[in-house]
C-alpha positions as CSV (number, residue, x, y, z in Angstrom):
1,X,-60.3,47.1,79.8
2,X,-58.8,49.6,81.8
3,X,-55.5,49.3,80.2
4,X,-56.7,49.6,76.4
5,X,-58.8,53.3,77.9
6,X,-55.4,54.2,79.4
7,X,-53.3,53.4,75.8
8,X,-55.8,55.5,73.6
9,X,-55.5,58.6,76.3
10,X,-51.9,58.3,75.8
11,X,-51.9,57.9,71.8
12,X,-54.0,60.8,71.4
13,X,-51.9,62.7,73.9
14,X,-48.5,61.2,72.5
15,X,-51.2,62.3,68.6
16,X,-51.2,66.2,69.9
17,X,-47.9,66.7,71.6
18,X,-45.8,65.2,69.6
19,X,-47.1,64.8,65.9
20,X,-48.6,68.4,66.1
21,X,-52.2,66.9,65.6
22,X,-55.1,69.2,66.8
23,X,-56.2,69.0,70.8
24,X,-59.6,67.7,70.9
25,X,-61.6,66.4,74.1
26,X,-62.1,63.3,71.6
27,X,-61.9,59.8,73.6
28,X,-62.5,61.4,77.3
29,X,-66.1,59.1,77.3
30,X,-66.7,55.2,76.7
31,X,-69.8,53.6,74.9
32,X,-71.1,50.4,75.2
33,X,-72.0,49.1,72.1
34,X,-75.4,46.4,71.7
35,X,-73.8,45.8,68.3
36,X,-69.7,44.5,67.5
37,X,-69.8,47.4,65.1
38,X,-70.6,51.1,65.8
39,X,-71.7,51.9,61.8
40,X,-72.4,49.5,58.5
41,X,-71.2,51.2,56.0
42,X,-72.4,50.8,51.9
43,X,-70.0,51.1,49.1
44,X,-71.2,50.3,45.3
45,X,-69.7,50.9,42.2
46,X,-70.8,50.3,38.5
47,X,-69.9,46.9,37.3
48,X,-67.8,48.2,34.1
49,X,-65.7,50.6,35.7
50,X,-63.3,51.8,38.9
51,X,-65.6,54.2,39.7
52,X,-67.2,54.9,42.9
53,X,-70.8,55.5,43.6
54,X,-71.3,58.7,45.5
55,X,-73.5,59.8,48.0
56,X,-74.0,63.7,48.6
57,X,-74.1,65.6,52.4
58,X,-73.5,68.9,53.7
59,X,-70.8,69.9,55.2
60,X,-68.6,67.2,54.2
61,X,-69.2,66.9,50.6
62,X,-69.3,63.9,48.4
63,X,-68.4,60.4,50.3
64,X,-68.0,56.9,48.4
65,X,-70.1,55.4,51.4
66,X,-73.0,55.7,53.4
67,X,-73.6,54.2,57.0
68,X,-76.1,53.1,59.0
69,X,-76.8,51.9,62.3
70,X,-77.7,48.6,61.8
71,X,-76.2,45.9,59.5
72,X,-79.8,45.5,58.1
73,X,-80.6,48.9,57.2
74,X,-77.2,48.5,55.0
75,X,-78.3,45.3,53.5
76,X,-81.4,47.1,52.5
77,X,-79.6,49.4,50.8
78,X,-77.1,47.4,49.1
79,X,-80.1,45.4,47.7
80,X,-81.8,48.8,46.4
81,X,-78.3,49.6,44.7
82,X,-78.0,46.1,43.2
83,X,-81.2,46.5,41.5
84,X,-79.8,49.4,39.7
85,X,-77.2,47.3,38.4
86,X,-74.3,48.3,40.8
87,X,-72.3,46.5,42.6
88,X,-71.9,46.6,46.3
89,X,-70.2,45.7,49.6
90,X,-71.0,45.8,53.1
91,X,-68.6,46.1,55.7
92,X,-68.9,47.2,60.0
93,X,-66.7,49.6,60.8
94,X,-65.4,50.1,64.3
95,X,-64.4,53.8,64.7
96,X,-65.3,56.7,63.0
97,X,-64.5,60.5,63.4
98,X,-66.9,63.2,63.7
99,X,-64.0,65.6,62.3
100,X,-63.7,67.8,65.1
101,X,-67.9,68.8,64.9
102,X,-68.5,66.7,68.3
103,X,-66.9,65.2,70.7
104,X,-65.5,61.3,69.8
105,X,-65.7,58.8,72.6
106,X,-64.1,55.3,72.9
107,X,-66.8,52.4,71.0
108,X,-66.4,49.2,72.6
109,X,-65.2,48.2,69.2
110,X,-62.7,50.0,69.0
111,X,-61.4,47.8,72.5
112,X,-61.0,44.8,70.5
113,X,-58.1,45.5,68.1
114,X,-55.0,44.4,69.5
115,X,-53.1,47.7,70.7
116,X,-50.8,48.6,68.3
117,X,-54.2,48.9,65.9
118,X,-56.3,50.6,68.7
119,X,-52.7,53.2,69.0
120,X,-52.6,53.8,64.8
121,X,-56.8,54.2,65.0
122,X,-56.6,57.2,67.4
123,X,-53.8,58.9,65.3
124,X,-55.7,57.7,61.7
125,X,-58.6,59.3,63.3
126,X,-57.5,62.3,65.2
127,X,-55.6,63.4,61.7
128,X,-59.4,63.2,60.1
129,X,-60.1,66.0,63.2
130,X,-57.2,67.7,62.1
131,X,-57.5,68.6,58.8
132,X,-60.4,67.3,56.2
133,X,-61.2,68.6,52.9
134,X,-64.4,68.7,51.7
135,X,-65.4,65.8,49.0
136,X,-61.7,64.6,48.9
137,X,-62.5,61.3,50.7
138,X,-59.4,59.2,49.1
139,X,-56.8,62.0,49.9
140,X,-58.1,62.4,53.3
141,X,-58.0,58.6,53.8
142,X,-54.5,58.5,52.1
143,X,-53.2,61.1,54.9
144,X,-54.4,59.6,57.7
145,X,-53.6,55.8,56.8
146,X,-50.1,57.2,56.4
147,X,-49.9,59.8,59.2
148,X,-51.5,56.9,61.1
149,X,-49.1,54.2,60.2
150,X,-45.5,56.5,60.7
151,X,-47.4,57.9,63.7
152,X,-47.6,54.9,65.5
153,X,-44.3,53.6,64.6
154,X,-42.8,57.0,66.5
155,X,-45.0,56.0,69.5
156,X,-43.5,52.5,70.3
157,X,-40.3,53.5,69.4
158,X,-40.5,56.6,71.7
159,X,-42.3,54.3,74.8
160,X,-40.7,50.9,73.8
161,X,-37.5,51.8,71.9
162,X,-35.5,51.0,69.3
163,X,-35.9,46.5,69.9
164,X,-39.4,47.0,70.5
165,X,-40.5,43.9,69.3
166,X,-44.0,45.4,68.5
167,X,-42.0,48.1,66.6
168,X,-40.8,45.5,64.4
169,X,-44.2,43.8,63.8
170,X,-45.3,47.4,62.6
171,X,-42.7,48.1,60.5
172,X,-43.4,44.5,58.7
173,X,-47.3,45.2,58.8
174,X,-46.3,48.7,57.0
175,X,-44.1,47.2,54.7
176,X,-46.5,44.6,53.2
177,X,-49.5,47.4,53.0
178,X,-46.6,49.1,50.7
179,X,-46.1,45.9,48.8
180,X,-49.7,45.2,48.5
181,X,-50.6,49.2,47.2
182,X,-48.0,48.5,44.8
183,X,-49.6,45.3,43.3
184,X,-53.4,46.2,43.5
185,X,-52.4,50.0,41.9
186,X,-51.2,48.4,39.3
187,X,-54.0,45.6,39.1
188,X,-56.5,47.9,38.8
189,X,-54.6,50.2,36.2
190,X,-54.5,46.8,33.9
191,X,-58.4,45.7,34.9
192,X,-59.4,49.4,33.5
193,X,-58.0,49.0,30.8
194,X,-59.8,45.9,30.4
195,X,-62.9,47.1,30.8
196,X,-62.0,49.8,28.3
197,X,-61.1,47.4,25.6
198,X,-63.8,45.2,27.1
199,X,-67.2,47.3,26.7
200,X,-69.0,43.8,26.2
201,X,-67.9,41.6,28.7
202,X,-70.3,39.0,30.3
203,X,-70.7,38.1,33.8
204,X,-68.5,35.0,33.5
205,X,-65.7,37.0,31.4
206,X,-65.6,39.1,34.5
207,X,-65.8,36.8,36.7
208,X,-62.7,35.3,35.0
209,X,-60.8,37.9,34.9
210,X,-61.0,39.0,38.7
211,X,-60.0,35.7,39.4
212,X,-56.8,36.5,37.4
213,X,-55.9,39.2,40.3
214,X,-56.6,36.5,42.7
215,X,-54.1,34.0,41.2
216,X,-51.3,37.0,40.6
217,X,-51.7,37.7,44.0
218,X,-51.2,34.2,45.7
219,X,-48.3,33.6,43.1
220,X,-46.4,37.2,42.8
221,X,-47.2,38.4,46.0
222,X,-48.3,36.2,49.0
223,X,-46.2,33.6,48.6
224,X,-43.1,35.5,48.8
């Protein structure tokens, strides 16, 4: 799609010039994916805490994840970590940054997100090019979830203006990831807790009680 290759030149042109973001000769190349995701990534976590499981590399520290280039050789793994008694989840991921080590081209993936995504991926990911501190994973997310999301809110309101009616769809999609973080932040303060007062809990007791988040979300928070 030659119009999607031209909209993430000019987001991480509109990503440099005008939100100060470092110049990179990211996204100059396009790759052809066999797969509809470019990595699988792991996540796990011990079932009676908010606590990631961490894997350990060089250079960038200590990540909450670990990819792989098939979705089999992540099912493998989840499987090794559920035998250890940890929970997991496996999820493909579409874009990734190689913060600013190599050169990042333009995944087939990445193509199918409608563009007001593809736009907010380039900045989310040319942020993680821009500045990334070493086994910090959650602030360096944090940053570039928000750089990403006020980011491309500028760029349709600089290329489409002020009625932009995708700059209005953004701005709602921003406001109910605000709502959400506000709910789940303080879901999960109340489930440690739980867990804390909780040190015995059986499957079906928690099983129960992540149902509970379920039901306040439908009633306090999706249905409004």
């Amino acid at each position: 799609d030659r119009r999607k290759l031209s909209l993430v030149e000019k987001a991480r042109d509109f990503a440099e010039s005008d939100l100060g973001l470092k110049h990179t000769q990211n996204y100059e190349t396009f790759v052809l994916l066999d797969l509809p995701y470019v990595s699988y990534v792991v996540n796990a976590a011990p079932k009676n805490k908010l606590e990631h499981h961490m894997w350990h590399y060089p250079v960038v520290g200590s990540m909450p994840y670990k990819g792989f280039p098939t979705p089999e050789e992540a099912k493998t793994e989840a499987e090794n970590l559920k035998d250890l008694g940890l929970d997991t989840y496996v999820r493909g991921v579409s874009a990734y940054s190689t913060l600013g080590w190599f050169k990042d081209p333009i995944f087939s993936s990445m193509l199918r997100y409608p563009d007001h995504d593809l736009v907010n991926t380039i900045i989310h990911e040319t942020v993680h090019a821009t500045i990334y501190i070493k086994s910090q994973a959650d602030f360096n997310e944090r940053l570039a979830v928000f750089v990403g999301n006020l980011g491309t809110e500028l760029f349709y309101l600089k290329f489409e203006g002020a009625d932009s009616a995708t700059l209005r769809k953004i701005r709602t999609e921003n406001n109910d990831q605000k709502l959400f973080s506000e709910f789940i932040s303080k879901e999960l303060k109340d489930l440690s807790e739980w867990y804390a007062k909780n040190p015995s809990f059986s499957e079906k007791q928690r099983e129960d009680r992540l149902n509970e988040i379920k039901v306040n979300f439908v009633s306090n928070l999706k249905s409004k």
